[in-house]
C-alpha positions, 0 to 999 in steps of 0.5 A: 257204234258197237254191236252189243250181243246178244241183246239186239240179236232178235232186234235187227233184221234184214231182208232175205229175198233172192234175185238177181244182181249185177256182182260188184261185189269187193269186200273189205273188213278194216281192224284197228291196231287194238282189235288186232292179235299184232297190235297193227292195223289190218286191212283185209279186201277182196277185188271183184269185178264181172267179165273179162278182167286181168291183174298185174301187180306194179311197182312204181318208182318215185318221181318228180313232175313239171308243176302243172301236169295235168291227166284226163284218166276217163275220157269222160271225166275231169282233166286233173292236176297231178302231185308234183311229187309222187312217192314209191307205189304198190299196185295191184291193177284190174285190166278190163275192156269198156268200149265207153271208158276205155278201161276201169274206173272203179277198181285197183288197190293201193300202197304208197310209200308213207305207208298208206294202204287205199281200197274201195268198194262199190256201194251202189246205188244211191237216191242221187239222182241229180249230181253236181259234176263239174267237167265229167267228175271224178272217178279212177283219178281219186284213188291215184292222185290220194296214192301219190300224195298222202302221207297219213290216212287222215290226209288221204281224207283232206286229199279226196274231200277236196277233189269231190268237193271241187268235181264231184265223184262220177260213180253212184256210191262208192266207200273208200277207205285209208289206213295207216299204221295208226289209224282208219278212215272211211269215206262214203261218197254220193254221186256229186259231191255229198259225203259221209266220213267215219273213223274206225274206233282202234279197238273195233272191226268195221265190215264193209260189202256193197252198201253203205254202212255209215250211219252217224258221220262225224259231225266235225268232218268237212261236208257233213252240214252240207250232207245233212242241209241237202238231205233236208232240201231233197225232201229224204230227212226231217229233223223231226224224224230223229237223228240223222243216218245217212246210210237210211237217208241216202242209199236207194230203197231199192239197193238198201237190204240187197241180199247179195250184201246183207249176208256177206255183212251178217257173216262176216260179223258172225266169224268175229263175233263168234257167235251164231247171226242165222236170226239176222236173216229174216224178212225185214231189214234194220241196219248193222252197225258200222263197227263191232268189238270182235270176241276175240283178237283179230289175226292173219288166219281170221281174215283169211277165213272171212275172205274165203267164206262161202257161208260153209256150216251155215243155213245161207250155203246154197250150192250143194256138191257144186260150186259156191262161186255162182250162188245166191246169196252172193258170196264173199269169196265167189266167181268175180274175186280177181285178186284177195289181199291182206294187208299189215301195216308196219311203222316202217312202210317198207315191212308193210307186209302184203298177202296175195292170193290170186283169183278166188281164195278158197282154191289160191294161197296167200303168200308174202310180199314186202313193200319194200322191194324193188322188182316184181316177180316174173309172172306178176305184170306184163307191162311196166308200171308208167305204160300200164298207166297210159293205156289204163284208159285205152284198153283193146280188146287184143289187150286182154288175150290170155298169156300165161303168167302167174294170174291165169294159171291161178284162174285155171286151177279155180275154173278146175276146181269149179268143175270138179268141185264136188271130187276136188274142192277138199283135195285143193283147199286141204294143198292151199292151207299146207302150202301157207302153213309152210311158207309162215314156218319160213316167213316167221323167222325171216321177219324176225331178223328183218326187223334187226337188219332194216335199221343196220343193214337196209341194203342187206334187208332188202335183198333179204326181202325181195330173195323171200318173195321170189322164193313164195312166188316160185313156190305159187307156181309149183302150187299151180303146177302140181294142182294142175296135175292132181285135178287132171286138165286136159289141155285141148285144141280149138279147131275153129275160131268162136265167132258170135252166132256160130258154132265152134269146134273143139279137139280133146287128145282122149275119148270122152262121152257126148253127155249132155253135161259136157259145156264150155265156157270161160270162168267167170261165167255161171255154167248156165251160160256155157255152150252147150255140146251140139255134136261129138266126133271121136276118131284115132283116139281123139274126140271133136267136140262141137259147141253152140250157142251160149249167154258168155258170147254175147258181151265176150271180148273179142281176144285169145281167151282161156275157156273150159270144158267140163264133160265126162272120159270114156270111164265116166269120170267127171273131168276138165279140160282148157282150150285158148280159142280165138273169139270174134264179133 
């Protein structure tokens, strides 16, 4: 389906109404090879999630198994029957702790080896309210087992159709989509075992929030007659009514026009379209299309643009002087983004190029990975690729203590920056896009005679490859290092350990003023849920500070964690500091 403009303009409408919602809110824009600048197809994907998270970035060797090997990922969910053949993998991890689960079902990225990239995002909720599951489901396994396996992004269809056919997705909707270097597609799943499949058009932009965004599946895919049959049984769509679209017929009414999606959807449409969608945002809702023709060929700095957006210039900004990352509407790039990925799918899967930024975009650059490298640079995983997966689903609270590696620093300079984002935000936007600007000086040339040498050369190619991101990862830590010294952190000392229901105590090596501004807590939280300062000590030329209460300690993982401060030195100069304090239950 394509958006005609501006024809339509005053036609479609969606909802504008500010409430609360739990974020789940990955973002994803899919371009095909003919709408792109490169000629090659591009995926473009933010990683989100709430709370206490970590990222490590994996590379995974191939392997052959025993036929038959077998893995209960959730322990809630289906025991799986694994490839016997596992090709080389990319893959960026988001550690978290469930108590129930063990860890998260529903995040992580991936490239494999043939060249098949495969990112998801939460669509929930849907109508289903009574899903066929067989032993639990499957959920976590979908993503790893199509990883492993698929050679195109069209069997990454066959791959999972056939695993929710036979257990049924444990997850109230969720989109995924598969790419490869010819084409995409896009498969919107129901709990149970009901599903929507598109392919995005080559010529055409396909945006993708936390909602459904199908609306006429192809009619050829296996499971639309069963979709459109159960539908009818359920009593959600007559025939009568018109022609069928499973984002009306299946998405929740009450999760259909969530504002949270709605604008991060009309915004990014607004930046490929080239055109002013501010009357999109009014008070009832009819649907956007899957995809759009953008107005121009979609390229590397574009997608970055997206995936940093705050809805700068626009009537949806919310937040003032102050941080976007907590506002309402949700934000693309915003408080929960772990990790922001841009993915360039190449003929040859090992010039697939990935960049990475770290954390939230607008205060992270993106630089350049190769898929075709064997070694991770230091700071980027903690643990190596087959133990990450054993304990993927049996994470403990102490496996979540803060360490400094690449993806914590790149956390504090974003805490920072939310603290001072009124004096700083510029300083350290303007210092992101001159650092990108010179690492794609180097990268240019660089992937020009890569081109050359991986057909003639391959041993020499790669040492080529895996020299230039090293070289952009050490360039990532200078970035982190001197961006700490020009925001000004104070580095602190927690005196007391933060148990839940008491209070906690604070040093800073430097005279600050006890404002009632002063607050502490960890980056992902709104400020509104820090601690608040209850007493204040200065003495030879250091100051305590005491801190209470605070909504971040009632589902705080208990673990080392990095917390900031925002308060005031005794020249009455806005600053931030950070402490890694011991939390307890």
């Amino acid at each position: 389906m394509t958006l005609i403009f501006p024809a339509v303009i005053f036609v479609l409408v969606l909802a504008l109404f500010l409430r609360a919602s739990e974020s789940q809110a990955c973002m994803t824009v899919l371009v095909g090879r003919n709408a792109s600048s490169t000629g090659e197809v591009l995926v473009a994907h933010n990683e989100d999630a709430p709370g206490r998270c970590t990222m490590q970035t994996h590379l995974v060797g191939k392997l052959r198994r025993h036929p038959g090997t077998k893995i209960r990922f959730e322990p809630s969910a289906a025991e799986l029957e694994l490839p016997e053949t596992r090709t080389n993998l990319f893959w960026a991890e988001a550690k978290y702790y469930d108590p129930e689960n063990g860890g998260s079902s529903f995040c992580d990225s991936y490239v494999n080896g043939y060249g098949v990239v495969i990112v998801s995002n939460n669509c929930a909720k849907s109508r289903e309210d009574s899903p066929d599951l067989t032993d639990g489901g499957i959920g976590y396994g979908l993503r790893r087992i199509v990883a492993e396996s698929a050679h195109t992004a069209k069997e990454a269809v066959e791959i999972a159709t056939r695993l929710v056919d036979k257990y049924g997705y444990a997850s109230s909707g969720r989109s995924y989509s598969f790419a490869d270097k010819e084409e995409i597609f896009v498969m919107q799943i129901v709990h149970g075992k009901h599903y929507a499949i598109e392919r995005v058009p080559d010529d055409e932009v396909a945006v993708i929030p936390n909602h459904y965004t199908i609306h006429e599946p192809d009619k050829k895919a296996r499971g639309y007659n069963e979709l459109v049959s159960y539908a009818e049984k359920r009593g959600w769509y007559k025939p009568e009514d018109g022609a069928f679209d499973f984002k009306r017929v299946y998405q929740a009414d009450d999760s259909y026009a969530d504002e949270k999606n709605t604008h991060r959807h009309v915004r990014a449409f607004q930046l490929l379209l080239d055109i002013d969608l501010s009357p999109l945002l009014v008070k009832t809702w009819e649907p956007l299309p899957f995809s759009i023709k953008p107005a121009h060929p979609v390229n590397i700095d574009m997608l970055k643009r997206i995936l940093r957006t705050h809805f700068e210039d626009t009537s949806s900004y919310m937040a003032g002087e102050g941080t976007p990352h907590f506002t309402k509407p949700l934000t693309v790039c915003n408080a929960d983004t772990l990790e922001s990925s841009i993915y360039q799918i190449r003929h040859n899967p090992d010039r697939i190029i990935i960049r990475k930024a770290l954390g939230s975009p607008c205060c992270s650059p993106y630089t350049a990975w190769y898929l075709g490298i064997l070694a991770d640079p230091e700071g980027y995983e903690d643990e190596d690729a087959d133990t990450a997966l054993a304990g993927h689903f049996a994470t403990k609270p102490g496996d979540m203590d803060y360490r400094d590696n690449a993806w914590y620093r790149s956390m504090e300079i974003k805490a920072a920056c939310d603290i001072l984002y009124a004096e700083k935000s510029e300083l350290v936007h303007r210092k992101v896009a001159e650092l990108e600007e010179r690492e794609e000086r180097k990268f240019a040339p660089l992937d020009s005679q890569l081109e050359l040498r991986i057909r003639n050369r391959p041993d020499v190619a790669r040492a080529m490859m895996e020299g230039a991101v090293m070289s952009f990862a050490d360039e990532v830590t200078r970035f982190t290092q001197d961006m700490r010294k020009e925001l000004g952190i104070i580095d602190a000392e927690a005196l007391t350990e933060a148990v839940k229901g008491r209070d906690f105590t604070v040093r800073i090596p430097a005279e600050v003023m006890g404002d009632d501004g002063c607050i502490c807590g960890p980056v992902y939280a709104d400020f509104g849920k820090w601690s608040r300062c209850s007493g204040i000590k200065i003495s030879g030329g250091h100051t305590d500070l005491t801190f209470t209460g605070g909504e971040w300690r009632n589902d705080a993982v208990p673990c080392l964690t990095d917390l900031y401060i925002s308060l005031t030195d005794k020249t009455g100069a806005r600053r931030a500091a950070k402490v890694i304090v011991k939390v307890r239950d």
